[in-house]
C-alpha positions, 0 to 999 in steps of 0.5 A, spaced: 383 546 206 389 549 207 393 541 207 390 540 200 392 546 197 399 545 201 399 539 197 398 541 190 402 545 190 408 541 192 406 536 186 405 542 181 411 545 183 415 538 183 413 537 176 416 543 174 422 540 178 422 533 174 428 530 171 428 532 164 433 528 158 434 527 150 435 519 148 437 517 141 437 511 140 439 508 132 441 502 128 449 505 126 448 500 120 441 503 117 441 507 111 440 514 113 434 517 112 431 525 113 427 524 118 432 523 124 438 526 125 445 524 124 449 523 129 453 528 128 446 533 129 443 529 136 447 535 140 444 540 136 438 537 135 438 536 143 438 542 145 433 544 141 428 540 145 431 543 152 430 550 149 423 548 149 424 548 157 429 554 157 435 547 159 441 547 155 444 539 153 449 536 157 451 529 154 451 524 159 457 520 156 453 513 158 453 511 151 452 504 149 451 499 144 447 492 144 445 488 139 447 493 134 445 499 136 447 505 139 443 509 145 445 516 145 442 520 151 444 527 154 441 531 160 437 537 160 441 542 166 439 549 168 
């Protein structure tokens, strides 16, 4: 009994643990439209969502494009 409870422990506890980011992914070429965020507002809106986890935003810095898109991502750190 004692292994069983060790184990969800762990597993509760590394979940609490887990790797946590915000990507954006947009078309730079779209007309913009008022249910996604500018640009200009993904850092804002990114650690709005890593608040929710008491985290601040970090950006990444491994933005891309392909195929006429844009991938944004930023890392939720304690």
């Amino acid at each position: 009994m004692r292994f069983v409870f060790l184990i969800g422990m762990l597993a509760a506890l590394g979940g609490c643990a887990m790797h946590r980011d915000v990507t954006f992914l947009y078309y730079p070429n779209a007309p913009p439209r008022d249910t996604f965020p500018r640009p200009y507002e993904f850092y804002a809106q990114a650690d709005r969502e890593c608040e929710k986890y008491g985290m601040r935003a970090s950006p990444y810095w491994s933005t891309y494009t392909s195929f006429d898109r844009v991938r944004t991502t930023y890392n939720c750190v304690q």
